[in-house]
SERO-4910 file (N, C-alpha, C, O; in steps of 0.05 Angstrom, whole numbers):
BEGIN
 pado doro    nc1    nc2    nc3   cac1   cac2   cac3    cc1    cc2    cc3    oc1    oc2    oc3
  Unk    A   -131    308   -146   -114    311   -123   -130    322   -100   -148    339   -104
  Unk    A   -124    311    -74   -137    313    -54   -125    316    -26   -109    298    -20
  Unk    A   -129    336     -6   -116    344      9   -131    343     38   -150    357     44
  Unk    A   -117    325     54   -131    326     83   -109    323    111    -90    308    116
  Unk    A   -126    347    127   -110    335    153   -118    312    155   -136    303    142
  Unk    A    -95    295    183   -104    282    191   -122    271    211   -121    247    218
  Unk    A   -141    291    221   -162    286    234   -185    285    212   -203    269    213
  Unk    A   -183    301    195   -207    295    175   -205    264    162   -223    248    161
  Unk    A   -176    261    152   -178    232    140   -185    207    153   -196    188    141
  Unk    A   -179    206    181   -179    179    199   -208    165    188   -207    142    178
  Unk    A   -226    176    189   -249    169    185   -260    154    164   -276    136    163
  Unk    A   -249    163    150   -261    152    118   -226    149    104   -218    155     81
  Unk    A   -213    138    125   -186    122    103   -188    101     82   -177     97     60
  Unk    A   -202     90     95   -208     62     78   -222     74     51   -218     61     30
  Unk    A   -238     96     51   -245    107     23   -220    119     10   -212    111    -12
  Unk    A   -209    135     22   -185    143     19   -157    125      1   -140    134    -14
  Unk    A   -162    107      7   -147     85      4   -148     75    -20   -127     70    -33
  Unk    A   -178     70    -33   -193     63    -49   -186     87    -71   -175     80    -92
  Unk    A   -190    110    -67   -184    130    -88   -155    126    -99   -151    127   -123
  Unk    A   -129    118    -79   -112    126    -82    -96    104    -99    -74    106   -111
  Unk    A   -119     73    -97   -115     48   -112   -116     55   -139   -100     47   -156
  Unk    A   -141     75   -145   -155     74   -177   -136     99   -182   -146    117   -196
  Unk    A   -108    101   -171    -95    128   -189    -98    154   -180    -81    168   -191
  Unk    A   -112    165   -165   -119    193   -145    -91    191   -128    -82    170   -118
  Unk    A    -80    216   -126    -64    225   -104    -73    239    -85    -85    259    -89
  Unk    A    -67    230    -59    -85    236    -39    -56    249    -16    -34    238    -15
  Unk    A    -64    272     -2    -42    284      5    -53    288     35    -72    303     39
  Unk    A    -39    274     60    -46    282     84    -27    295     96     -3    291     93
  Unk    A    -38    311    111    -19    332    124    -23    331    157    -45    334    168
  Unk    A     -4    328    167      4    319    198     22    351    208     46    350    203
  Unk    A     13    375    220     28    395    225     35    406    196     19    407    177
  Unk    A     59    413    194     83    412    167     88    399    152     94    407    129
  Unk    A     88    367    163     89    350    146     75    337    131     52    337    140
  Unk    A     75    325    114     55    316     80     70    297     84     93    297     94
  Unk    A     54    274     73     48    246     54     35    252     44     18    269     46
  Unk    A     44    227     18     31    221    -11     11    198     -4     20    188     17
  Unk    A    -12    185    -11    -22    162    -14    -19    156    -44    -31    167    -63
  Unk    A     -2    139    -44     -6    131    -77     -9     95    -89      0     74    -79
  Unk    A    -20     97   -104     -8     56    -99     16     46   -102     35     56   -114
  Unk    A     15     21    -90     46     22    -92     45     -7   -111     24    -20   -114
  Unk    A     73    -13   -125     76    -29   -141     98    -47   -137    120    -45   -126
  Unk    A     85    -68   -150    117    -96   -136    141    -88   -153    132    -77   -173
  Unk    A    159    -89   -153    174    -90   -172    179   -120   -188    195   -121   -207
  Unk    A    169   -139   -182    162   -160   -198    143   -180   -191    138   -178   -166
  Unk    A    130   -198   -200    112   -213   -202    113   -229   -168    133   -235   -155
  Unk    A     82   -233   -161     88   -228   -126     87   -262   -119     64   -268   -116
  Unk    A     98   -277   -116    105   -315   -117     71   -318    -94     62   -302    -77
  Unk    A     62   -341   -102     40   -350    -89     49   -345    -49     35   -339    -29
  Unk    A     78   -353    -52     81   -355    -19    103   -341    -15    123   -342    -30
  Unk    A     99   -322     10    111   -303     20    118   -299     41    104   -280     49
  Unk    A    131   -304     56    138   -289     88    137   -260     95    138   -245     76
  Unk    A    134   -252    112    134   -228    125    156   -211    110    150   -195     92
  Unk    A    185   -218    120    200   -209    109    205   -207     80    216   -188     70
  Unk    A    198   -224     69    204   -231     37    175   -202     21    177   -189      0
  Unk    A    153   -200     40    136   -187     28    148   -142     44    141   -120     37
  Unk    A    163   -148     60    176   -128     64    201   -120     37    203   -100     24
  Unk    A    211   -140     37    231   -134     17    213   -127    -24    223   -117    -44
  Unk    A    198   -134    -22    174   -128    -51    173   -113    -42    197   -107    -41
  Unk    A    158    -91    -28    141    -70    -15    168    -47    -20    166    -28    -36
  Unk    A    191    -51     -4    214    -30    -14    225    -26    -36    236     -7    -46
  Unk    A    222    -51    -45    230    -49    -80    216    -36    -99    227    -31   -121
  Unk    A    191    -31    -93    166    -23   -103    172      6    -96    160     20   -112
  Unk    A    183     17    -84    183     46    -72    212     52   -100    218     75   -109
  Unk    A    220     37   -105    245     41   -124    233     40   -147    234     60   -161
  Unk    A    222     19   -153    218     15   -188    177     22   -185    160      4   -185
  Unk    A    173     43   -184    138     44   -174    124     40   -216    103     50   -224
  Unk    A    138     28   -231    134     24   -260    116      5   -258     94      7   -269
  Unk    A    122    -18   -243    117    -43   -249     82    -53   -240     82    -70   -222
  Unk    A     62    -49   -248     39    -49   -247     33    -89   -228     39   -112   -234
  Unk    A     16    -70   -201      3    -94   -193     -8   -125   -207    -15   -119   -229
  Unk    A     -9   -138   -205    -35   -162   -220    -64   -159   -200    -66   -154   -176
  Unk    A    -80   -165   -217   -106   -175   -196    -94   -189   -182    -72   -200   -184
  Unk    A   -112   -188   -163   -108   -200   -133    -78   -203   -116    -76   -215    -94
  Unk    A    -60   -190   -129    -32   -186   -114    -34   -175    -81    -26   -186    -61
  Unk    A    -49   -150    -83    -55   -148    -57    -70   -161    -30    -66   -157     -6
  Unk    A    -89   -180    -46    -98   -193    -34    -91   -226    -20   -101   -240     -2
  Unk    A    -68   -231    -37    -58   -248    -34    -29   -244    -12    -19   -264     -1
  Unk    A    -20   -223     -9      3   -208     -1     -6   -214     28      6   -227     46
  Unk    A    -44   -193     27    -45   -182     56    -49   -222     68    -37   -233     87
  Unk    A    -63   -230     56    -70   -257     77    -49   -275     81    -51   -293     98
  Unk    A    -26   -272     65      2   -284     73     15   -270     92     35   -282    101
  Unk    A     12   -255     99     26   -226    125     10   -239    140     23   -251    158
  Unk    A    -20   -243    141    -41   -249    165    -35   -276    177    -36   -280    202
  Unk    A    -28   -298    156    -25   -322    162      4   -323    172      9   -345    181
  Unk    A     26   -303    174     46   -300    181     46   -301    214     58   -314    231
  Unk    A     23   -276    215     24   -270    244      9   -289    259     17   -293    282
  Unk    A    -13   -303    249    -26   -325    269     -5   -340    277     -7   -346    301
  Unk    A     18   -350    263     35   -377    269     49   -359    286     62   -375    300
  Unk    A     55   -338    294     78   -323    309     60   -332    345     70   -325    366
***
């Protein structure tokens, strides 16, 4: 477990990020207030194609059922359907 303002973290989030993938809880503190970095999990299996919205609605469900363990490449497939979302916008 790991604890940073948020001027210390900006910098090295993306490491940050990385810790908090492989299972590390990473705790940033803004004033008073705390966040968790933790990974987050689909609550079910993530369909090859996704809309914006449809990958909003996984993402909150995931905050509900956080049991349900990623697959390889889930994330990666998530972020470039969000990306290919926004080019067509």
């Amino acid at each position: 477990m790991a604890t940073y303002v948020i001027r210390e973290a900006k910098p090295k989030l993306g490491a940050l990020v990385k810790q908090a993938a492989a299972g590390e809880t990473i705790y940033l503190l803004n004033g008073k207030a705390m966040v968790a970095l933790v990974p987050a999990r689909p609550a079910h299996d993530v369909p090859t194609e996704l809309d914006v919205s449809a990958v909003n609605r996984r993402l909150a469900a995931s905050e509900e059922t956080p049991s349900a363990p990623w697959k390889t490449g889930d994330a990666g497939r998530v972020a470039k359907q969000v990306l290919r979302q926004k080019e067509r916008r």
